[in-house]
N, C-alpha and C positions, 0 to 999 in steps of 0.2 A: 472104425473102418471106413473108406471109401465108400461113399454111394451117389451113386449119377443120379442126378433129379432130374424128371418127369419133363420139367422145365430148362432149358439151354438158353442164357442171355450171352449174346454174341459181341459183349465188350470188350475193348482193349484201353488201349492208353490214349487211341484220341478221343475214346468218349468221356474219359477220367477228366481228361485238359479239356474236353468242353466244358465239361459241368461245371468245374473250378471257375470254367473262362478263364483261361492261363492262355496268354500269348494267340488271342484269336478277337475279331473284334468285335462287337454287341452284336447277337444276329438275333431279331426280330419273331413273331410270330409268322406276320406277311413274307418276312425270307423262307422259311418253312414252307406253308401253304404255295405258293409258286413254284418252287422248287418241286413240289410233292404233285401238283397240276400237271407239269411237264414231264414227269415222270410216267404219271400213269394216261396220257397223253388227252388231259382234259384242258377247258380253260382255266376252268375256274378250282381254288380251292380253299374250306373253310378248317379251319381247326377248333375243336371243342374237348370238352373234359373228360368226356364220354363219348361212345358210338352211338348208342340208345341216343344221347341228348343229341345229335344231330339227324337222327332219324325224326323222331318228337318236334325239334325244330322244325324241319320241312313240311311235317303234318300243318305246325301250327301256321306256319306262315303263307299255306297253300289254303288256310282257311280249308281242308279237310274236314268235316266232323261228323260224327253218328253214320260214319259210314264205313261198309267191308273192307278189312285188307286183305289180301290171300298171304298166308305166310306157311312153311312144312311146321309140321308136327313133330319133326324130330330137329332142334335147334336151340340155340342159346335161348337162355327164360329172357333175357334184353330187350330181346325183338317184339314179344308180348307186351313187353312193358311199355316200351314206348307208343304200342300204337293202343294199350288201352286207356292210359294217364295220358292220350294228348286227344279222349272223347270219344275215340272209333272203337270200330270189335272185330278180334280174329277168326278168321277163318283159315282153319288149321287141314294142310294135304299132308296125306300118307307120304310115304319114300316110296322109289322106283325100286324095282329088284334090280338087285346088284350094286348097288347106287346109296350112300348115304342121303343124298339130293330129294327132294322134293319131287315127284312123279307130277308131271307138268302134264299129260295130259289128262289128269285128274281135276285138275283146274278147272277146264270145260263146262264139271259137274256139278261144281261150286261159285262159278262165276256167275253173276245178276248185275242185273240195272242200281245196285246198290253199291256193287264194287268201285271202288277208286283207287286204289295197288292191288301191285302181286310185287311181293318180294320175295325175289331171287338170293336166296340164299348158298351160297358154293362151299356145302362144307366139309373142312378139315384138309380143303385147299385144293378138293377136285371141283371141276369147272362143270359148270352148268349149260346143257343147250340154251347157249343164249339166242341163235337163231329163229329156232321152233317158235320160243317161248314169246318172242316177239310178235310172231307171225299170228300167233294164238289170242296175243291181247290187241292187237292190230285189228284180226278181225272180230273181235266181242265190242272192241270199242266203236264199231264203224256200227257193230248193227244196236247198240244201245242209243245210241249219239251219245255218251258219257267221256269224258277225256278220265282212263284209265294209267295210271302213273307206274312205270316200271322200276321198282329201287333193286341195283345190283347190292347186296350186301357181301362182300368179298372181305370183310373183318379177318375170316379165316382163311382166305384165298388171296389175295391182293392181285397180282399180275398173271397167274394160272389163263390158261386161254383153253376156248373150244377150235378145236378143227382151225386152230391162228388168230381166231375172234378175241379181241379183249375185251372183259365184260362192263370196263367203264364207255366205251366206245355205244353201249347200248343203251336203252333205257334212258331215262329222267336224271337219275344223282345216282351215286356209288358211296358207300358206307365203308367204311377202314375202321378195323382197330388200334390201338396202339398201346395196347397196355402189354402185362408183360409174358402174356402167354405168344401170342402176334408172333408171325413172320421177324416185323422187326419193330421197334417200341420207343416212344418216346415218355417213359418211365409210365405215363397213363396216358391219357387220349383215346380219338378220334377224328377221322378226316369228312367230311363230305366234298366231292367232288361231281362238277356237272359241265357241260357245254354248254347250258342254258342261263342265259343272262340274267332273266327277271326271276325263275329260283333262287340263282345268286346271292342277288341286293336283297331279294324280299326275305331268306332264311339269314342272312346276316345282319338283317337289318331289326329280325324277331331277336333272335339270342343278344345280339350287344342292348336290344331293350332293356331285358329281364337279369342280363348276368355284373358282375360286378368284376373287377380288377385284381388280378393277382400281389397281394401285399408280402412284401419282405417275408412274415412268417411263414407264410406258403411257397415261397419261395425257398426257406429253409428247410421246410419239413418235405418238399421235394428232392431237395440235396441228401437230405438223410438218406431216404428210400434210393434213393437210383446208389447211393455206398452200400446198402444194405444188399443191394440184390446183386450191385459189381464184385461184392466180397462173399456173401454166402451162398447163389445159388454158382457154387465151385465144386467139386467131385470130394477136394478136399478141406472142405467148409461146412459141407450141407448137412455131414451128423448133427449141426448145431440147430438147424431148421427142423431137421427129423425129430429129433429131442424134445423141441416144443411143440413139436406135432401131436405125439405119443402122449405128452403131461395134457394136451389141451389145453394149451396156450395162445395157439392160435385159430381157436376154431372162431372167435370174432374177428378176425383179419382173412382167412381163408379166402373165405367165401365172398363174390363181388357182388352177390345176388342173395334174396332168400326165397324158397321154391312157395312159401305160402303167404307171402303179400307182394303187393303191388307196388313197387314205390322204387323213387331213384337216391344213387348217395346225396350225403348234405350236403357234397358243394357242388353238387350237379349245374349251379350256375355261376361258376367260376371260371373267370379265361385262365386258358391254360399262361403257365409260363414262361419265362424267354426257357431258363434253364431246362424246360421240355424241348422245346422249339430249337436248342442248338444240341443237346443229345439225339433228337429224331433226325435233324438232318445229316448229323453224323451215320445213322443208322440207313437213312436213305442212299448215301453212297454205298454203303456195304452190299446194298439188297440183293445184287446180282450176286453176287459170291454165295452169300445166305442160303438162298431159296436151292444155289447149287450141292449145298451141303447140306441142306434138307431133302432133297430128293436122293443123293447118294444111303445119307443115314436110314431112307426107307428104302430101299434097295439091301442093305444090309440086313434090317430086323427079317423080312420078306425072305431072305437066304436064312437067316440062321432057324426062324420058324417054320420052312414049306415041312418039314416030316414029322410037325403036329397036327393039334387039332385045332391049332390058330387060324384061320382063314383072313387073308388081305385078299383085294382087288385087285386082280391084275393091275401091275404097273403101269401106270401111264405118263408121258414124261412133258406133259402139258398140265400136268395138276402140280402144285408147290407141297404139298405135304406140311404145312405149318406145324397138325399134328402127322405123327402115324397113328395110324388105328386099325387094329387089326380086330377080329369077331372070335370069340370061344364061349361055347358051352361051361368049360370049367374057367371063368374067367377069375374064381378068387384063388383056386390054386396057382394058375399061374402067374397072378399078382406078388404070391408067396413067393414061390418056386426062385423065381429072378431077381427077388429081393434077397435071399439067401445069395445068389450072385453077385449082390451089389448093384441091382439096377432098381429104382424106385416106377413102377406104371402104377397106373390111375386107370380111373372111370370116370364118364359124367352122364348126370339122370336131365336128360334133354327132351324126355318127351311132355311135351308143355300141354298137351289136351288130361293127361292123367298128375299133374299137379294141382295141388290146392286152390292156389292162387287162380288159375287159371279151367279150373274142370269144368266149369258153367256155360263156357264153350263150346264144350268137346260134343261132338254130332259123328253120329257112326264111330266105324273100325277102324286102327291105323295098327292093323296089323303087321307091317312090317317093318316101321319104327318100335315100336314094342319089343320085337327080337332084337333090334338093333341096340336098341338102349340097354336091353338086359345081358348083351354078349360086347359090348364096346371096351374094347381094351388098347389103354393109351402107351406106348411105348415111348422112350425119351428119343426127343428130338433136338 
């Protein structure tokens, strides 16, 4: 039978003919990066393997260390990772009500002469006061004398805007995903983008230290993967994903994270490849239409859900919806329920102060990430 996966990769035939490189001519990483700059109307922009490793990056090469980052409580286990493996320690905020976001003026209570980030995390593609939020480390920074670093993580948000604000326009650097949950994907990746010149050279200058060259094989066994997911994740393909889901087949490839160690993938120090770098900018021109047909697809779930006990957010048509996500009590039956319909939804355990890996952290309540994480229910986007 038919089942819509969780997951929607918005390929066609010119991503096909990128990949091959059929009839297009060599485009570069640095064509990528430029391209992805002016887009999201930054100067500068780096491309990496990972989002984490260009977060991690910036730490390292801001010479960062043993010091606070503010980051929410309810977010990708990533964000932890990077800023513990690059020598700092999390400081984890609750969610706002209503809001899967971070409660930014809860910040306040947690900010010290020790902090050096708050990362802005905009998730599941709703936009963050990036305003306040500035105004907030603007003034902590003026009365510590500490130069406080603002990272937009928009992995799951990318172009989403507050009140017309775009959130790379703010802060120090901006974090992109690009793997293949993402808005739009460059089969894996991560972008870091900044206005800032000597962040620039000096995180580019860390990672091509440490990283090595993408080699033919890698370059094949990315070919693979972007056939794999052009051909299976399809409505009618996907029983063959479900299938090795079910047998546990893939629970070593699922997962990009594990909730109780600390650590990044093996080639965490590997530049990406062209064949990234010419599928992602294919995906880059799409992105407007994308994000139009992810806010529509949430618009639908929104409708065909209001006369349960599903709860969305008011709609808002300045968030991009990467995911939808809607909140239920009975979140496994209705997992069921729709899978009997032929639609595959998910969940994801994001609250990073109540993981293994990460509990040793965790200071006070984050009671409203808590509900959050236990009623998160992901509809196909």
């Amino acid at each position: 039978m038919k089942l819509v996966p969780r997951v929607k990769v918005y390929y066609g035939k010119e991503e096909l003919l990128s990949a091959v490189n059929l009839f297009a001519k060599e485009i570069t990483r640095e064509d990528f990066e430029r391209a992805f700059a002016q887009k999201f109307k930054n100067r500068f922009a780096l491309f990496f393997p990972y989002g984490r490793v260009a977060l991690y990056s910036f730490f390292k090469a801001m010479k960062i260390k043993h010091k606070e980052i503010i980051c929410p409580a309810f977010t990708c286990n990533t964000v932890a990772q990077a800023i513990v493996l690059s020598g700092n320690i999390p400081v984890f905020v609750d969610c706002e009500e209503n809001s899967f976001n971070m409660d930014i003026f809860q910040i306040e209570k947690v900010i010290s002469p020790r902090t050096a980030a708050v990362i802005a995390v905009h998730m599941f593609g709703y936009p963050l006061d990036v305003v306040t939020l500035s105004e907030i480390v603007k003034y902590f920074q003026n009365k510590f004398g500490n130069k406080i670093y603002v990272v937009q993580d928009v992995a799951q948000s990318f172009g989403a805007t507050f009140k017309g604000h775009l959130p790379t326009l703010f802060g120090d650097i901006s974090i992109f995903g690009l793997g293949i949950s993402k808005i739009i994907n460059a089969i894996d990746g991560g972008m870091l983008t900044t206005n800032n010149e000597e962040i620039y050279s000096r995180t580019k200058e860390f990672f091509l230290s440490i990283a090595k060259e993408c080699n033919w094989t890698r370059e094949l066994k990315k070919f693979i993967k972007f056939l794999s997911y052009f051909i299976l994740l399809r409505e009618n393909f996907y029983w063959i994903v479900d299938l090795l889901e079910k047998k546990g087949f893939l629970s070593s490839v699922q997962k990009y994270y594990r909730e109780d160690v600390i650590e990044f993938p093996n080639d965490w120090k590997t530049i990406p490849c062209n064949i990234q770098s010419r599928v992602g900018l294919v995906q880059l021109k799409k992105y407007d239409k994308i994000v139009e047909l992810k806010r529509e697809n949430a618009k639908h779930w929104m409708e065909i859900t209001k006369n349960t006990d599903i709860f969305f957010f008011p709609y808002n048509p300045e968030a991009t919806y990467s995911r939808c996500v809607g909140l239920s009590p009975r979140r496994d039956y209705w997992i069921k329920y729709f899978r009997e319909k032929g639609f595959q939804l998910g969940k994801v355990n994001y609250l990073l102060p109540r993981m293994k890996a990460f509990s040793k952290y965790s200071k006070g309540n984050y009671k409203i990430a808590e509900v959050y994480n236990r009623q998160n229910l992901i509809f196909p986007s």
